[in-house]
N, C-alpha and C positions, 0 to 999 in steps of 0.2 A: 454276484454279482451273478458254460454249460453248451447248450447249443440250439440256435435261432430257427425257430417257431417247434420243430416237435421238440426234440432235444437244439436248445436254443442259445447259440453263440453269442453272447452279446458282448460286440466290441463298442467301443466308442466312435461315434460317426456322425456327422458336422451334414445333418438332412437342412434343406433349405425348407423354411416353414413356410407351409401352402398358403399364401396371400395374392394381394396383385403385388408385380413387381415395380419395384420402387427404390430410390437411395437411400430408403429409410432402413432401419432393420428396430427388432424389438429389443431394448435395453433394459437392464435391471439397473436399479437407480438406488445406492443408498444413501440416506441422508443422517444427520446426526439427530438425538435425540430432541424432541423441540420440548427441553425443560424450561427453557426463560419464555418465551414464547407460549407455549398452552401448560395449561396446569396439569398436574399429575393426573386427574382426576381428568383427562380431558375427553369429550364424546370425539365418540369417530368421525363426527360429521367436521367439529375444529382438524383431527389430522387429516381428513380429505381437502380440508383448503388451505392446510401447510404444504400438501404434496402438490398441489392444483400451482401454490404461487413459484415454485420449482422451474413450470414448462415458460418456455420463452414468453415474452408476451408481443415480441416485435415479430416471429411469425410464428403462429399458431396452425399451421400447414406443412407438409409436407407435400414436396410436387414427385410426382412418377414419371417411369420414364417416358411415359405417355402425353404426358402435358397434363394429364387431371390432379386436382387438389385433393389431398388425403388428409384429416384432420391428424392433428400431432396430439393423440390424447390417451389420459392414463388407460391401461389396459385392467390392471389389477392393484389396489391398494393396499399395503402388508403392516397387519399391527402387529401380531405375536411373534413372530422368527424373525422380523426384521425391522427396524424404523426405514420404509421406502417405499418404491415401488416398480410397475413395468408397463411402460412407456412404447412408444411405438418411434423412434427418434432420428434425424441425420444426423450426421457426426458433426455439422456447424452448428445446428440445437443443442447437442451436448457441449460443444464449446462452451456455445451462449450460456450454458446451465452451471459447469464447472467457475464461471465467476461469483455464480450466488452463495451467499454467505449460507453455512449446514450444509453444501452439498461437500459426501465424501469419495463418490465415486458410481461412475456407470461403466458399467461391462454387457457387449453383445451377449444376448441368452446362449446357453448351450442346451445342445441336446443328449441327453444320456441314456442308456440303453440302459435293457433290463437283463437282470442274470439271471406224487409229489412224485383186504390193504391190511399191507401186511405191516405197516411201520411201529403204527401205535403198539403191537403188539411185542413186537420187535424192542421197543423202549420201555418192555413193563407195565405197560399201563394196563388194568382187568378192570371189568365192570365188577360193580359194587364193594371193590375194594384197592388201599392204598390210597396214591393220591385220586384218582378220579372220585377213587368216596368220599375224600377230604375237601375236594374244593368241588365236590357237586358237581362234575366235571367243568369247571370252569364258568357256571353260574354267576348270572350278574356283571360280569365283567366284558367288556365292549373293545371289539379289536377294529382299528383302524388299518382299511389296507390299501394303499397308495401303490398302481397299477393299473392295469388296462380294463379295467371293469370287470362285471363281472354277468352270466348269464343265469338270473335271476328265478326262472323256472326250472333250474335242474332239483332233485329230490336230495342233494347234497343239503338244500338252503330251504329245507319246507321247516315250519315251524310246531310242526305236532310235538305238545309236551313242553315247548316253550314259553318262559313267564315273560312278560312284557318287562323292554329296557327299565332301567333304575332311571329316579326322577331327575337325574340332573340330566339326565339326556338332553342334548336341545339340539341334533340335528334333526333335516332332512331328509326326505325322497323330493328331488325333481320332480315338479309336476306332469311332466310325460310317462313317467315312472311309478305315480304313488300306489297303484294298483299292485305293482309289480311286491313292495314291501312289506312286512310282513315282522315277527316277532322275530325271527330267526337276523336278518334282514330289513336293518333298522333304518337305516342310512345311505344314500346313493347321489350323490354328486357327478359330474362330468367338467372339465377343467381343458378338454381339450376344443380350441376353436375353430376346429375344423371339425367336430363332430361332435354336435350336444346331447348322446345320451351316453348313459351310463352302461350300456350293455356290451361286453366283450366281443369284439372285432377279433382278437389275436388267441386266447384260449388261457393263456396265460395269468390272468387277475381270476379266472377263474378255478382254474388249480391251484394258486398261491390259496385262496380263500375258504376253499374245500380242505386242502389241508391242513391249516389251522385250524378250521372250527366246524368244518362237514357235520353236517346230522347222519344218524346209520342212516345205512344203502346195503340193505343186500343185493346181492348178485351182483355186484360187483366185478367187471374184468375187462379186456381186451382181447377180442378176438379167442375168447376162453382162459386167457392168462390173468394169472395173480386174482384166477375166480376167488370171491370170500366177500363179506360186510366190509364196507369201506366207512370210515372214518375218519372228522377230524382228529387232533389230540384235544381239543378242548368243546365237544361236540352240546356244549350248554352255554358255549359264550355265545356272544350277539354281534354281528357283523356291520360294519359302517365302512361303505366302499365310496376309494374316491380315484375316478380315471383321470389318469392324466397321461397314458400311456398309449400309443396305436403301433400299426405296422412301422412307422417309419420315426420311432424310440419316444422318448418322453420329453416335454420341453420343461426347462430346469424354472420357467415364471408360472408353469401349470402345478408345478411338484410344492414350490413355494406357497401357492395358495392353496395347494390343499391342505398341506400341514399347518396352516397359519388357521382354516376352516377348522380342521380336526381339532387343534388344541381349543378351539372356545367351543365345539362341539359337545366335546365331555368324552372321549376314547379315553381309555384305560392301556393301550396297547398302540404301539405305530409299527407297522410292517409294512418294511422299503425296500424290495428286491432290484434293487436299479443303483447305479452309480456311474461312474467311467474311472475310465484310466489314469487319467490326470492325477499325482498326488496334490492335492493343493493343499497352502497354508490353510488351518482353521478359518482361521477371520475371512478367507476368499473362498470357502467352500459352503455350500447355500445349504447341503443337508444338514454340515455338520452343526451348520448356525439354527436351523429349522427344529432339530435332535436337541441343544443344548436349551432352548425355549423350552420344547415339550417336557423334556426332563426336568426342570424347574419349577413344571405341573403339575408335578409324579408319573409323567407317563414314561414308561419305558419304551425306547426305541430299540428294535429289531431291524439289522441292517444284513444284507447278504455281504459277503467276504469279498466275491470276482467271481469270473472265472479265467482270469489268466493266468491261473496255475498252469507247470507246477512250478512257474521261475519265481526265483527270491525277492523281494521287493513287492512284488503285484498284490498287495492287501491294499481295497478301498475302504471306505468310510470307518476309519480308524479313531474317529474320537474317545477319549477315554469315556465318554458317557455316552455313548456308545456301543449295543451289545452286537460284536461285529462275528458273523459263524459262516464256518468251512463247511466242506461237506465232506460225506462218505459214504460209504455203501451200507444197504440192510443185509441180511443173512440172506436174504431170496436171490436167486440167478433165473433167468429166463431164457432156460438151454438149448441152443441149435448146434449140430454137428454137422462140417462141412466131411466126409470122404472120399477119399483122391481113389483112383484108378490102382494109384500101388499101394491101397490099404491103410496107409497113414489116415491116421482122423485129428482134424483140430476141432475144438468147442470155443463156442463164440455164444453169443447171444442176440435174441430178435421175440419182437412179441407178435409175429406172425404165426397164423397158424394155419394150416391147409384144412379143407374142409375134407378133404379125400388124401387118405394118405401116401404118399410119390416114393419107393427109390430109386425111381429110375434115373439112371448114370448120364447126365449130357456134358457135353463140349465147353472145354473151360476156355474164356475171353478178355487178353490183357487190354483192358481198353487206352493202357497211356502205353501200349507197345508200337512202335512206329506213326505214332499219334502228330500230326504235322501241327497242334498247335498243344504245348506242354503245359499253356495256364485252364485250358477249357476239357479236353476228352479225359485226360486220364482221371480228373473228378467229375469225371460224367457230368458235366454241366448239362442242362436242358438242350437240343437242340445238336450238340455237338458229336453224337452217335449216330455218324451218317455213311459209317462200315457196312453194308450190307452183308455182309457176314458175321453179325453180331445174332440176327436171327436165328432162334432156339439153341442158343447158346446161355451158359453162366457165366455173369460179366462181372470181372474185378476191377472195381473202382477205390479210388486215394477218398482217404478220408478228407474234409475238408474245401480249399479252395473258393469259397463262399456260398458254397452248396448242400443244404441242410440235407442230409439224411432221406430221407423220404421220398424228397426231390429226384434223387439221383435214382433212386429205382423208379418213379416215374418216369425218368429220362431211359432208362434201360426198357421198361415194359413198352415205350413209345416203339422203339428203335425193333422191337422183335423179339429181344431176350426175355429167357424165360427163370433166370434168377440172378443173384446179384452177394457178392462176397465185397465188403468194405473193407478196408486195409485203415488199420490207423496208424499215429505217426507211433516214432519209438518212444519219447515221451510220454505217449500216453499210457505204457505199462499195459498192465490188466484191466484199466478201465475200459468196460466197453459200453455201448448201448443196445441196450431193447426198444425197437421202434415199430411202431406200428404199420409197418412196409404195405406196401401195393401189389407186390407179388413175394414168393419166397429170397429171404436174402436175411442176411445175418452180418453181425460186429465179429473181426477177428484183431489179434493182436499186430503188432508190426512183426514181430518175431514169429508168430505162425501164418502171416501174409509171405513175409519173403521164404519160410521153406512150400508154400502153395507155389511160389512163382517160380522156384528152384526146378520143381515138380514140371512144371508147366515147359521149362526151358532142358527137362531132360529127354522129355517122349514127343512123337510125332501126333500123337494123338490123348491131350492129356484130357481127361474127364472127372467128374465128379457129381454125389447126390448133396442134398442139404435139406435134415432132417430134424424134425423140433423136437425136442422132449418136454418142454414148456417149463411150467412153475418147477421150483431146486427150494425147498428149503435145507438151511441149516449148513451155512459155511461158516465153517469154524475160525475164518481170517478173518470174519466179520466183527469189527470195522474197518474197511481201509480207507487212508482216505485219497479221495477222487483226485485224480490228474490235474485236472482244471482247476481244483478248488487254489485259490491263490494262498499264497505263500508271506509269511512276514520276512523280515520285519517291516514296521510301520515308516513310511519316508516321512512322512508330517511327525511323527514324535516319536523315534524309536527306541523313547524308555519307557514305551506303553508296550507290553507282548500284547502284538495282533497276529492271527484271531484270538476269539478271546478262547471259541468254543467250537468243534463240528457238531455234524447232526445229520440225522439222512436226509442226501441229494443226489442221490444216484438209482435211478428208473424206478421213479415212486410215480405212483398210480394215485388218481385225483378226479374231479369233477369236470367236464369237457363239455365246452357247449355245442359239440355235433359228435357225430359218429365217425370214427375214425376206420370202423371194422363193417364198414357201410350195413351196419343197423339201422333202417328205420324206424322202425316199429317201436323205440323204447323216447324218451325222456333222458334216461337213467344210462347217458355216456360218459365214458372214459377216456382217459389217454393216459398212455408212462412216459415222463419227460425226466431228466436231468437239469441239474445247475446248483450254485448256490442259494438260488430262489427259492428252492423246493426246503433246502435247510433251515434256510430263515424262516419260512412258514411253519417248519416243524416248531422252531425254539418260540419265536410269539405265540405259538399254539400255547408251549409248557411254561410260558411266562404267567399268560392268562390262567391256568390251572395254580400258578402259586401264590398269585393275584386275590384271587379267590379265597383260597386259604388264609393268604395272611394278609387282608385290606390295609391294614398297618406297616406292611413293607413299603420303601422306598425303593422305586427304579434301580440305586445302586445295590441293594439288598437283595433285589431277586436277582441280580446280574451274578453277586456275591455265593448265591447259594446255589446258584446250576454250576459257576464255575469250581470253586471248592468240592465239590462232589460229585467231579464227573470223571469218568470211567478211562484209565489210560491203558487198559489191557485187552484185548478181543476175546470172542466164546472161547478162546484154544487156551486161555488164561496167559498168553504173550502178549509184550509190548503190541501197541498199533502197529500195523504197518500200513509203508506207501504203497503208490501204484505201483513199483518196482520189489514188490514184498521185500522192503528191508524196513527197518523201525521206522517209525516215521522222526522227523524230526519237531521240534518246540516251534518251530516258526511255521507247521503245517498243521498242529493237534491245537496249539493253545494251554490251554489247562486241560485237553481232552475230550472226551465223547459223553454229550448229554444223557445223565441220569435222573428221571423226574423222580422216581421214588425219592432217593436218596436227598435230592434237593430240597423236597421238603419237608424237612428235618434235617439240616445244615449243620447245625448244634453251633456255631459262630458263622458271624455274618461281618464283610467289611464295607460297613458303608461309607462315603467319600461324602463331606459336607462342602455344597455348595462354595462356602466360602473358602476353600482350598485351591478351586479354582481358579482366581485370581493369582496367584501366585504361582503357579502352575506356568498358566500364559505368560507372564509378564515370565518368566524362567526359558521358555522358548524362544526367548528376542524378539516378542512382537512390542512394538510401537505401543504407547498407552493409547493413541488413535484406535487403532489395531485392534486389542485388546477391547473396550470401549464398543466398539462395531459389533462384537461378537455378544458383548455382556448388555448391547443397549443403556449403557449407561459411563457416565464420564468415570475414569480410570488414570489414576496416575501411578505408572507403576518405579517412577522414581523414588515413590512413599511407600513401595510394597515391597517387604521381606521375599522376594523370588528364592521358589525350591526347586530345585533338579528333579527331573521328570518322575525317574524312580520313587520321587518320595511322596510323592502321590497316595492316601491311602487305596488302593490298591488291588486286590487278592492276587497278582502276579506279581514279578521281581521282571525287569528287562533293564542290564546294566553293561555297559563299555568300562572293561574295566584293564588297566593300567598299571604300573609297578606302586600306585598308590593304594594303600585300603580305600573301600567308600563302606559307609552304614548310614542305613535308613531306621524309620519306625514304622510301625505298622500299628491301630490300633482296631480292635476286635470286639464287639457285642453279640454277648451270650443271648439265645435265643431257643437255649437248647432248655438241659436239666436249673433248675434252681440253683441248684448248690452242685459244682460241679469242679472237675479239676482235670486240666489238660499237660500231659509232657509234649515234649518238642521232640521231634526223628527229624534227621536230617539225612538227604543225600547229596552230598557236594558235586558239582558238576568238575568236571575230570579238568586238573588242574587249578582249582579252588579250594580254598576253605573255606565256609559258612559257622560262623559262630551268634548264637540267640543269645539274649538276654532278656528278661530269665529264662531258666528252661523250662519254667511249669506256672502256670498261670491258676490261680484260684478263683471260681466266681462264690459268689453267696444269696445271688440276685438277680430275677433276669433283666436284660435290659442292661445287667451292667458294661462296663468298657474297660478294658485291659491295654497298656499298651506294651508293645515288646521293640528291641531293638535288633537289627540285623548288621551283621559285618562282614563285609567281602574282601580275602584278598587273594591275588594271584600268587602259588607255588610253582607254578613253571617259569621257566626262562626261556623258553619256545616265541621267538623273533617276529612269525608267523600272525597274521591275522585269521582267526576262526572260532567255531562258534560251538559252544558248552552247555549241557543243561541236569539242569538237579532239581529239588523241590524239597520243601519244610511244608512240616503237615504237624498239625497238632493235633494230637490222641488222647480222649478220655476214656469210659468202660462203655460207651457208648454212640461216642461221635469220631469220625478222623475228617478233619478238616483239613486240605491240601490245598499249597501255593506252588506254582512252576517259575522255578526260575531261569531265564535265558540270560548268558553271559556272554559276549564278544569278546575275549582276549586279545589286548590288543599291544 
């Protein structure tokens, strides 16, 4: 789902959409399927005058506050992710509209926010060998990436060495645009109505896009940091960009119609770093329904996690078909050291760099000390640093407040200071950020903010330098994962483990469509941002790499092989840990930390057939209405055998479990050896027993399917509600295949 515009916060936030003002607002409208009514076979042009007979016919107007008539007409009409559409409406039009026979529902639009070089290398990937030699680094295979556009001239997106889209391609370039397109660079839409091109306003679609699929860039860096070849992870696939995102977040009828474009477009991949807070049912959640179409298609959906980590709960776009990723850090740090007056040093991070090197010692400034208004100075809000004694002084500022980073040292350099110390909350641990500041100024932790302010409140004159060392490779705790990255478990179905996967989101370096290190002179700019954004764009990147490889996988299958085969120990060969360096927990890792090698070559893969789904849903308590809305198609789920969530094929376990046993199945397609043979290892999560049947599965065939049974029971007697994890992993002489499992005790 990080922090807003450089390292970019994205809450949820209810922006009123730039129009004239009026009693109207924009609605999403769905209706039921018009099977009696148009044939299956029916053209677009019959569902545009099924949606056409929807709008009132008694007024066809909308009045503003003005006294002028505004036509009440479809905005957007949706064949693949939804039977409906988006409407421009008054709430007595919808009245009027809620008596017509099909209609199921309209809801005001929302608007959703959006949540990367050293990475790729960081995850293994080497040229001319592994998987980048196996899938041709991601050759032939077309990512879709739904976000704020993207900036079309950077050398991230040139197409030297690239072969032209595969023939089912059937998008676009906008005609203001087609210039702009190119091999690399297939595809470019614009979906926002207040601004028809496709070119990135925010920076953001444009790092998300770079990061998946960047062409090499040498010289790579900021401000000299994290100098090296920047790449995507899949630097041969083919990009098809569709904005629907600006400054002021993404409207949920522009996100609709671009995934409803993409899937008859021909993408291979959807990358959607944007969601909100809301958990909402499936059947009322437009991504989720937009993701279960596309997956239908085979396309796999790539969803950012949050960032409102690290509290429990805060996982979005949770759908089990759905590939939902956390973030965490690379091995790289981008090192600043503040030192105080009495020799103590804290290390923090900034990807500032001085052109002339400083240590000289100045006067340290608590900007929220005696500060007369506590929501605006002490986060250096713009404006609010009106101390005249802040002048040539180092000014400490609270992390946060709604005040990006970057900002806040502009606000400092405005004011007369001459550096800047950011305090984070305690929460945030060891996460910190590298930002590409305005003057010298650097990330420290909460815990080495309050001994700096200790400092501060013991001497009469307390001072300090702040000094970079820049690029760190090789921390050995690397992976941790990020503060922010949200937390499971899932509120909409919490016997799905969400997330499924991390991956790096923490001050990854990416394609930038200006100069952030006031470079003019180049093309070829950067920036390091944070979020969950940056993680999603890693994993679409390494979907698209196994895409490639195996044209023959289904969406559940590459989902199946990153998560079985991903990594739950860091370079130090320990468990992950948190931002708190303790282990991390199953509701922050998932199954773990993305391994592309490994992934491709899985040796069993768990794929989820479509029609499990149905039972699935109708298991959750929705409505066959309900259910029906989401599947586009009539559902009765009085007629349907409904399973408990867990029993979902799968590659995770997430179970509530109670003084009763529960057992699932799980069934498994070799994709590995020919003839192969797997035992079961088990780790039971503390206060469980896990018993498999059988314990050793034989294949003889690929392609073949195995199925196993699972049985859960609780051996404590602990009153207490909390929360357990183990995993079953199946091992041949060749392959180890791992499931996580999360338990609630309850």
């Amino acid at each position: 789902m990080g922090f807003l515009k450089i390292i970019l916060i994205f809450m949820f936030c209810s922006f009123p959409w730039p129009s004239i003002q009026s009693d109207s607002e924009i609605y999403i409208v769905h209706v039921e399927n018009p099977e009696t009514q148009i044939s299956t076979q029916s053209s677009s042009m019959d569902l545009e005058s099924y949606y056409l007979s929807f709008l009132p016919k008694s007024t066809t107007t909308a009045i503003s506050s003005s006294g002028n008539e505004e036509p009440a007409s479809i905005i957007y009409s949706y064949h693949n992710v939804m039977k409906g559409f988006a409407a421009r409406l008054t709430a007595s039009q919808v009245k009027e509209m809620e008596k017509k026979q099909g209609f199921v529902s309209a809801q005001p639009q929302r608007i959703l926010s959006l949540h990367t070089t050293h990475t790729p290398s960081f995850l293994g990937l080497q040229q001319d060998l592994g998987v980048w030699k196996d899938s041709n680094y991601g050759k032939g295979v077309i990512i879709g990436v739904i976000d704020s556009g993207i900036f079309p001239d950077h050398p991230s997106f040139s197409d030297v060495g690239m072969p032209p889209p595969p023939a089912k391609w059937k998008g676009v370039c906008e005609s203001n645009f087609t210039t702009k397109c190119n091999n690399k660079l297939v595809g470019a839409r614009s979906y926002r109505l207040a601004n028809g091109s496709p070119i990135d306003d925010t920076g953001h679609g444009t790092h998300i896009a770079g990061t998946a699929a960047g062409a090499f860039v040498n010289g790579a860096n900021v401000y000299g940091n994290a100098n090296g070849t920047a790449v995507g992870v899949a630097p041969l696939a083919h990009i098809a960009v569709y904005k629907v995102c600006g400054s002021d977040g993404c409207a949920e009828t522009d996100i609709i119609a671009a995934m409803d474009a993409a899937i008859d477009d021909g993408v291979d991949i959807l990358s959607l770093s944007l969601g909100e807070r809301r958990n909402l049912p499936f059947h009322s959640d437009n991504i989720a329904l937009g993701a279960y179409s596309a997956t239908e298609r085979g396309i796999l959906v790539s969803c950012s996690a949050g960032n409102s980590g690290p509290f429990i709960g805060s996982v979005e776009n949770t759908a089990p078909w759905i590939l939902t990723v956390g973030a965490s850090t690379p091995d790289r740090k981008i090192k600043a050291t503040v030192k105080l007056g009495n020799g103590e040093e804290f290390e923090g991070e900034s990807a500032y760099k001085p052109k002339i090197y400083n240590s000289t010692f100045f006067t340290l400034f608590d900007a929220g000390k005696n500060a007369s208004d506590e929501f605006e100075t002490p986060y250096c809000k713009p404006g609010s640093l009106t101390d005249p004694a802040i002048r040539g002084k180092i000014v400490l500022c609270l992390v946060g407040g709604g005040v990006p980073r970057v900002d806040k040292g502009q606000a400092v350099r405005d004011a007369g200071g001459v550096g800047m110390i950011i305090i984070n909350r305690p929460r945030d641990g060891i996460t910190k950020s590298a930002d590409a500041h305005v003057l010298p100024a650097m990330d420290v932790s909460d815990a080495d903010g309050t001994k700096i302010l200790a400092y501060m409140n013991s001497t009469l004159n307390p001072v300090a330098t702040i000094t970079f060392q820049g690029t760190i490779i090789g921390d050995k705790n690397a992976p941790v994962v990020a503060a922010f990255s949200a937390r499971g478990p899932s509120e909409a179905s919490p016997g799905i483990l969400k997330p499924d996967i991390i991956g790096p989101g923490v001050n990854i370096l990416a394609a930038w469509p200006t100069s952030v290190d006031d470079n003019k002179n180049t093309k070829s700019t950067f920036n390091i941002i944070s979020g969950t954004s940056m993680s999603c764009s890693h994993l679409s990147g390494v979907a698209a790499l196994l895409k490639s490889a195996h044209p023959d996988w289904s969406p559940a299958a590459v989902k199946s092989a990153m998560m079985t085969t991903a990594d739950t120990l860091n370079l130090a060969n320990s468990p992950i840990l948190d931002q708190r360096l303790l282990p991390a927990d199953i509701f922050a890792i998932g199954a773990g930390h993305v391994n592309p090698l490994r992934a491709n070559d899985p040796g069993l893969i768990y794929d989820t057939p479509f029609e499990d789904y149905v039972p699935y849903l109708c298991g959750l308590k929705y409505t066959s209405r309900e259910v029906g809305n989401l599947l586009q198609r009539k559902v009765k789920c009085s007629e349907v055998k409904s399973i408990p969530e867990a029993q979902l094929n799968y590659p995770s376990f997430s179970i509530r479990l109670g003084s009763t046993p529960q057992t699932y199945t799980r069934t498994v397609t070799n994709v590995g050896d020919t003839k192969s043979s797997y035992k079961v290892e088990i780790t039971s999560p503390k206060g469980v027993v896990v018993k498999v049947e059988p314990p050793q599965l034989n294949f003889s065939q690929l392609n073949q399917k195995l199925t196993y049974q699972v049985t859960f029971a609780k051996t404590t007697n602990n009153s207490s509600s909390h929360v357990v994890g183990g995993f079953l992993k199946w091992t041949s002489n060749r392959h180890s295949v791992r499931s996580p499992i999360a338990v609630v005790l309850v």
